[in-house]
DRENPA-3360 file (N, C-alpha, C; in nm, 2 decimals, always signed):
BEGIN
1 = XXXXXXXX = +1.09/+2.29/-1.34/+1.05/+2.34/-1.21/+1.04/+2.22/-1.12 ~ +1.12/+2.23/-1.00/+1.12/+2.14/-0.91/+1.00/+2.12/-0.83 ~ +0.95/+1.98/-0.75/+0.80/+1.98/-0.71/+0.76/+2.12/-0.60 ~ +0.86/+2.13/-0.53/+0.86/+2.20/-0.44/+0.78/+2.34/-0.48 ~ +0.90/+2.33/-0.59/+0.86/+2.52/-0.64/+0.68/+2.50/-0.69 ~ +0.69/+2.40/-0.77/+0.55/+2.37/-0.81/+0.42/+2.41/-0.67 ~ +0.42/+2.31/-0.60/+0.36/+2.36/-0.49/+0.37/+2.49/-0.44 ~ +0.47/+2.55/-0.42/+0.46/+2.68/-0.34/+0.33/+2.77/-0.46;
9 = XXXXXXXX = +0.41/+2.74/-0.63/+0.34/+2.83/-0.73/+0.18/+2.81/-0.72 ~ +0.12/+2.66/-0.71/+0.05/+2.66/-0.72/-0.07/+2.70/-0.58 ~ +0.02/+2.71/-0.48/-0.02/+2.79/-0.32/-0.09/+2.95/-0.40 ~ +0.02/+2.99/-0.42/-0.03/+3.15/-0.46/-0.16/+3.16/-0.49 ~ -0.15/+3.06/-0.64/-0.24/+3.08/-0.72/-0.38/+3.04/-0.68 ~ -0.41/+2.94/-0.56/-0.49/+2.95/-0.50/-0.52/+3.07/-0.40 ~ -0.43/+3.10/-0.34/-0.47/+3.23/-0.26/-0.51/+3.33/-0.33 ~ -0.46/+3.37/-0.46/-0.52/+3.44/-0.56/-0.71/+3.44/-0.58;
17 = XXXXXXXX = -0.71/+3.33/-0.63/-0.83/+3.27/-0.66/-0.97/+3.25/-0.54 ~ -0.88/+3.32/-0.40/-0.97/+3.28/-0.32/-1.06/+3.14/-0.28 ~ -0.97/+3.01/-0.34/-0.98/+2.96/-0.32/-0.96/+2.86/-0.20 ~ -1.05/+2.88/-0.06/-1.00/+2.85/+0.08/-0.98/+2.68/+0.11 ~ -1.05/+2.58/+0.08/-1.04/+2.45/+0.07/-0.92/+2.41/-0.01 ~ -0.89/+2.48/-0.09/-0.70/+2.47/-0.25/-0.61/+2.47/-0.13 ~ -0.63/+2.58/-0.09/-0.54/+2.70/+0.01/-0.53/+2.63/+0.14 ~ -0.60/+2.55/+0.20/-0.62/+2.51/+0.36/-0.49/+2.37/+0.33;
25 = XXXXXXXX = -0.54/+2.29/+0.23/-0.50/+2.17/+0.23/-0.34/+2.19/+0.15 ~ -0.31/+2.33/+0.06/-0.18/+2.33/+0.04/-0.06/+2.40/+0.12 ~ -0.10/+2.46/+0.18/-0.03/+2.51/+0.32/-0.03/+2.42/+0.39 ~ -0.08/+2.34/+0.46/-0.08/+2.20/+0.54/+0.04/+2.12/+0.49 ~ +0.06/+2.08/+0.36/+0.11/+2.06/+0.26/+0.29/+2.15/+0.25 ~ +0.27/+2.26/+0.31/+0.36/+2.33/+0.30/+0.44/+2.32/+0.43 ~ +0.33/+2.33/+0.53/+0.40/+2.28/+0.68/+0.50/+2.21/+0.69 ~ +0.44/+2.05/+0.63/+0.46/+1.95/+0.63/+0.61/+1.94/+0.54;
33 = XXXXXXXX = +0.62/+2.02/+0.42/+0.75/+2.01/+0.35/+0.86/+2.09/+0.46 ~ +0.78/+2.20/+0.54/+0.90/+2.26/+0.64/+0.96/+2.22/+0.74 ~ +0.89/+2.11/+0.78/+0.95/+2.02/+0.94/+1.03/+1.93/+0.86 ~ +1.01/+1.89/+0.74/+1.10/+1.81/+0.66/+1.27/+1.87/+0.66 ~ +1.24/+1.96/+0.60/+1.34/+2.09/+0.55/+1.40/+2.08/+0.70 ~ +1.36/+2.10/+0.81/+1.44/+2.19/+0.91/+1.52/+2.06/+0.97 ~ +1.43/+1.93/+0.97/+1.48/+1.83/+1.02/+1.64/+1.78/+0.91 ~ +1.58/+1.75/+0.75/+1.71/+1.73/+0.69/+1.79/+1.86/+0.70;
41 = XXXXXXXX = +1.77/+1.98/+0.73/+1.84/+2.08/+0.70/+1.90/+2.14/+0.60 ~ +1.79/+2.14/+0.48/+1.89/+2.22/+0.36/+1.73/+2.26/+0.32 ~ +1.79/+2.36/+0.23/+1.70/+2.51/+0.17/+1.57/+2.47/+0.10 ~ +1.61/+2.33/-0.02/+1.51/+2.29/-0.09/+1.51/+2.14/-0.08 ~ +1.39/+2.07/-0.10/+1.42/+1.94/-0.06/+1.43/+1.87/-0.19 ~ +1.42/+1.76/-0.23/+1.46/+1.70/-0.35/+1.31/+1.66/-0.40 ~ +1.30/+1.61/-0.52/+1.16/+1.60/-0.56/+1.12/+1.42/-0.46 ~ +1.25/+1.32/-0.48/+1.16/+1.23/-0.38/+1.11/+1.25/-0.26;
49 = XXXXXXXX = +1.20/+1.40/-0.22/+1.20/+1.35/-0.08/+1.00/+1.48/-0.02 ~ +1.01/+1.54/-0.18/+0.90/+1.62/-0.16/+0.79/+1.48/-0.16 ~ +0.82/+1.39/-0.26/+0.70/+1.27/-0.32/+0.64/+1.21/-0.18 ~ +0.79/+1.20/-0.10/+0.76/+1.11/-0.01/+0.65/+1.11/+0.08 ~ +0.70/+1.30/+0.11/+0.59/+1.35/+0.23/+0.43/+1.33/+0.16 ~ +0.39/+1.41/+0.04/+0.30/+1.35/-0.02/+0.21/+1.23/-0.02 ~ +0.30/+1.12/-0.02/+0.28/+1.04/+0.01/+0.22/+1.00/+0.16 ~ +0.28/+1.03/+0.21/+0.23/+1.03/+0.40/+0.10/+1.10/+0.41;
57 = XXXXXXXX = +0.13/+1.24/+0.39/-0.01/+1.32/+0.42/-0.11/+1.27/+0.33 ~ -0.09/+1.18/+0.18/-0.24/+1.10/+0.15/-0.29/+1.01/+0.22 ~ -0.18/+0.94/+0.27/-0.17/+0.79/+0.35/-0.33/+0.85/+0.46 ~ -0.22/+0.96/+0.55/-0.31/+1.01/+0.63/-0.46/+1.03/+0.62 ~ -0.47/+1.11/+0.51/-0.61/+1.15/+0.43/-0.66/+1.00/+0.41 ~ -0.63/+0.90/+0.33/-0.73/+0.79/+0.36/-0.73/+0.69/+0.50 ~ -0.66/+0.73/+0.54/-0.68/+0.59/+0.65/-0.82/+0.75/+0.73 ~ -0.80/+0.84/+0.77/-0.87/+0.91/+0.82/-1.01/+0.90/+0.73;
65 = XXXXXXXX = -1.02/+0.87/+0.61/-1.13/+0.82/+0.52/-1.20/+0.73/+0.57 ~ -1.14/+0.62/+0.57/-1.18/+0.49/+0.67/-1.21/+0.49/+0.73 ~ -1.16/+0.57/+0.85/-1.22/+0.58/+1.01/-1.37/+0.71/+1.03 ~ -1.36/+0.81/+0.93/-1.44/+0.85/+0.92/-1.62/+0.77/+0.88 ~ -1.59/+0.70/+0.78/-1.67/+0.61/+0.70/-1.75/+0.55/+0.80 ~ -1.66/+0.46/+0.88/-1.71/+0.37/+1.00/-1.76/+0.45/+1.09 ~ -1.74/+0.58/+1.17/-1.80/+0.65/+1.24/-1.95/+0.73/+1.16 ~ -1.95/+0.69/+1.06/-2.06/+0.79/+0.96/-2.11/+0.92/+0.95;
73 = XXXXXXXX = -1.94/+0.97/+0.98/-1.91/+1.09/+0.97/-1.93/+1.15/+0.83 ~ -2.00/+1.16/+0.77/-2.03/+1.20/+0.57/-1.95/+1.33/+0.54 ~ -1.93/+1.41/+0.59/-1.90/+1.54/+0.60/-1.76/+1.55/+0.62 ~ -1.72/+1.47/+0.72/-1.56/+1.50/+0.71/-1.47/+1.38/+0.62 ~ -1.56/+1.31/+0.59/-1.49/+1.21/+0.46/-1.54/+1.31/+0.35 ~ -1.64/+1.37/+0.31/-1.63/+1.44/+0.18/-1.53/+1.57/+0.21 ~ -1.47/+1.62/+0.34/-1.34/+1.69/+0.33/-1.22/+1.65/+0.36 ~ -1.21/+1.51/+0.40/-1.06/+1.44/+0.36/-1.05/+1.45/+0.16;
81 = XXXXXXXX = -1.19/+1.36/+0.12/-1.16/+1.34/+0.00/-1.12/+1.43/-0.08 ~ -1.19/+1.56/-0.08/-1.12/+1.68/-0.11/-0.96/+1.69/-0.11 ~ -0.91/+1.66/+0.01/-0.79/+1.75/+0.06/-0.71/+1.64/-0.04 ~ -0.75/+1.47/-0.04/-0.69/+1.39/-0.11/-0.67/+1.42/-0.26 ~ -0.78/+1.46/-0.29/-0.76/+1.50/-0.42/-0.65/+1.61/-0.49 ~ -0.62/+1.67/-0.39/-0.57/+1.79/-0.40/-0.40/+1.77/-0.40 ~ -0.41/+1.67/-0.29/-0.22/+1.63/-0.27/-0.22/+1.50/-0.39 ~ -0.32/+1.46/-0.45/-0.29/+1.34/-0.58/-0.26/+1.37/-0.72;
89 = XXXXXXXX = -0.29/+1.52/-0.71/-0.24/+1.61/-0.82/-0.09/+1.61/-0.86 ~ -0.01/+1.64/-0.72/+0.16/+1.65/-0.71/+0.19/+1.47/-0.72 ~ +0.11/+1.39/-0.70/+0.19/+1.31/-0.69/+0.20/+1.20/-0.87 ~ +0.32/+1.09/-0.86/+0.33/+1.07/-1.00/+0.22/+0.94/-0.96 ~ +0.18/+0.90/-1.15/+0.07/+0.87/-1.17/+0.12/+0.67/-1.10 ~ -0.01/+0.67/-1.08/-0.01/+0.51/-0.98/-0.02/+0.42/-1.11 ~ +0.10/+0.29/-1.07/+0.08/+0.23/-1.16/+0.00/+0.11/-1.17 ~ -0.07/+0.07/-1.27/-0.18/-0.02/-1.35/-0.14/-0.15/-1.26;
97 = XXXXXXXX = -0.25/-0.23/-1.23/-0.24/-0.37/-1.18/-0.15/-0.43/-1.26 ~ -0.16/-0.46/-1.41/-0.04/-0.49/-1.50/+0.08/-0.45/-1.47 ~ +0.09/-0.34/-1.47/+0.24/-0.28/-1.44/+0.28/-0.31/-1.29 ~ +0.23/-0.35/-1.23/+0.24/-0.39/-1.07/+0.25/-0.51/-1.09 ~ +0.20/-0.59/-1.11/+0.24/-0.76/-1.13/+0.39/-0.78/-1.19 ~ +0.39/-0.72/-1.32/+0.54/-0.76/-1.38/+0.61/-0.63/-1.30 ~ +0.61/-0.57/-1.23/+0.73/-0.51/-1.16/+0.73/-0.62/-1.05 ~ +0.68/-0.65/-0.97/+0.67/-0.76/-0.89/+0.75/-0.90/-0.93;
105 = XXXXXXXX = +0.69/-1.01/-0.98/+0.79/-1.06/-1.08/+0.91/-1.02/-1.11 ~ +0.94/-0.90/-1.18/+1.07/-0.90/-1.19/+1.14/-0.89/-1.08 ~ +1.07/-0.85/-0.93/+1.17/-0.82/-0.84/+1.20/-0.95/-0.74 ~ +1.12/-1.04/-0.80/+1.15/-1.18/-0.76/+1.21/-1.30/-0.85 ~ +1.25/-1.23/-0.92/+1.36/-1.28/-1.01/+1.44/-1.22/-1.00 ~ +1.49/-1.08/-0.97/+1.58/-1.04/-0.93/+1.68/-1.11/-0.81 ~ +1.57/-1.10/-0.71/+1.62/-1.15/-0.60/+1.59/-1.28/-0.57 ~ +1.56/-1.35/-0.62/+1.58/-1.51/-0.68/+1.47/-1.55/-0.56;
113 = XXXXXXXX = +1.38/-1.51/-0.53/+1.26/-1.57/-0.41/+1.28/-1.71/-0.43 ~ +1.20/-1.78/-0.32/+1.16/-1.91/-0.37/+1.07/-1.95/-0.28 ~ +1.03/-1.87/-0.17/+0.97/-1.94/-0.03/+0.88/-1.76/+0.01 ~ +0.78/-1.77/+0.10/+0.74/-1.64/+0.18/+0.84/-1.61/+0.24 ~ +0.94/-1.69/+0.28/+1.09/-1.60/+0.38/+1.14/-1.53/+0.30 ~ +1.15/-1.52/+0.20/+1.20/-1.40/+0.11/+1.10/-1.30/+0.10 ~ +1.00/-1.30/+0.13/+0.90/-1.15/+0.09/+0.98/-1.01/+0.13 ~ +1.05/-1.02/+0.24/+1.10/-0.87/+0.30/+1.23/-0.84/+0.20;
121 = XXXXXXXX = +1.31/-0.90/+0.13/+1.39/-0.88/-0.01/+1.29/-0.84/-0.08 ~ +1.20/-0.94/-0.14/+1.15/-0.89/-0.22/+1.05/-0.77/-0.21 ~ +0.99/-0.76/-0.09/+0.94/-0.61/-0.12/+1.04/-0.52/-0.11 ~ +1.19/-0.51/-0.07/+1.26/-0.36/-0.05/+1.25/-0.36/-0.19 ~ +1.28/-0.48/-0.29/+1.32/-0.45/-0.40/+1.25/-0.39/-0.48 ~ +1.09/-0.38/-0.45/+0.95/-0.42/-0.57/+0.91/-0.25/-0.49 ~ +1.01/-0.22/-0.36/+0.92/-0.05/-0.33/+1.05/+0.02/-0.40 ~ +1.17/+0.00/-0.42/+1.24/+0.03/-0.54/+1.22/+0.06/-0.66;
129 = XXXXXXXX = +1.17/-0.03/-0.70/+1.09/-0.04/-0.86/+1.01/+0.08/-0.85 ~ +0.92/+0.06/-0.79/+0.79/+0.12/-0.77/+0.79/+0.28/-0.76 ~ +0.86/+0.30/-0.68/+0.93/+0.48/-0.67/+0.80/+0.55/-0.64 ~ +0.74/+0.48/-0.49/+0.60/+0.57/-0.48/+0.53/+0.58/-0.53 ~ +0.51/+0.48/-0.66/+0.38/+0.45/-0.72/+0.28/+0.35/-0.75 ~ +0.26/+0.29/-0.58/+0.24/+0.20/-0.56/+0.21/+0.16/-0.41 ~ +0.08/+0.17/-0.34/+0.06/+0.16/-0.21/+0.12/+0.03/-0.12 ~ +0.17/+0.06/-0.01/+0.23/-0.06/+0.03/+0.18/-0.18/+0.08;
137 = XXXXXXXX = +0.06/-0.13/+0.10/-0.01/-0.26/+0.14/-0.05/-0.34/+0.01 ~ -0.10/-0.29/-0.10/-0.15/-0.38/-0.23/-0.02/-0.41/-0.27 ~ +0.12/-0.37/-0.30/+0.21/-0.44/-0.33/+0.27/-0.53/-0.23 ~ +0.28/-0.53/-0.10/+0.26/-0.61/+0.04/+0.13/-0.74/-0.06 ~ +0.04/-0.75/-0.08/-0.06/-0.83/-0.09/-0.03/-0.90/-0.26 ~ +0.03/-0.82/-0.35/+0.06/-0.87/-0.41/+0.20/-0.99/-0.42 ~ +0.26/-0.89/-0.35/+0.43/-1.06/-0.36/+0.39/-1.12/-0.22 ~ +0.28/-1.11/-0.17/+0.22/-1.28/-0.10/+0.16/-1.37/-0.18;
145 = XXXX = +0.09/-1.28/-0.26/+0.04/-1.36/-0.38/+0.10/-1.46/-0.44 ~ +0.23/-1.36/-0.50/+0.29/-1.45/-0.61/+0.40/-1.53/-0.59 ~ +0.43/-1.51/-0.46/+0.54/-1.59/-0.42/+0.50/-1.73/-0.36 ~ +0.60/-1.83/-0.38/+0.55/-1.98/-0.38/+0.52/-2.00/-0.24;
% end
């Protein structure tokens, strides 16, 4: 079953369940796959290109975490976290500080770094690797790290 279809299945089955907080944040979710859809123009979208949106609308849900936090808003950070939790389900599992270092390394050996002027090779390469499992800024902070 493609993610797509996944999501839609798992829409129902919240609306089933009467569950309104499942249901709010997966239709949002659904919106979001349809301005995709209408923009690339085809019927179903591909699982990256489902991952990707996912990806954005958590992006969204935490930086809106953040800003909530600092405003000491308590209430609408405990319903971002919600909604975050809910689109972290669809997405694949984030990989280990371990598995982030040596993907990193290898993509500076790949692309033979030697200096910070290489960081923009080596991150296209290291968000390659990574396939969305991997936030951009901590891998951003990582090959500053490791690069000479």
């Amino acid at each position: 079953m493609m993610l797509q279809e996944k999501l839609v299945a798992e829409l129902k089955a919240s609306m089933m369940a009467k569950n309104a907080d499942r249901t709010g944040t997966l239709r949002m979710v659904k919106s979001a796959l349809g301005y995709v859809q209408i923009e690339k123009k085809v019927e179903v979208l591909s699982d990256a290109d489902v991952t990707a949106v996912l990806q954005r609308e958590a992006k969204k849900r935490r930086d809106a975490i953040a800003e909530y936090e600092k405003a000491g808003r308590e209430e609408l950070v405990v319903k971002e976290r919600a909604e975050l939790l809910v689109i972290e389900e669809f997405l694949p599992k984030a990989l280990s500080a371990e598995e982030l270092e040596a993907l990193v390394k290898a993509a500076i050996a790949e692309v033979g770094a030697t200096s910070k002027k290489d960081m923009g090779a080596v991150m296209k390469a290291a968000q390659a690797k990574a396939a969305g499992r991997a936030d951009g800024k901590v891998l951003s902070g990582l090959v500053g790290r490791l690069l000479p």
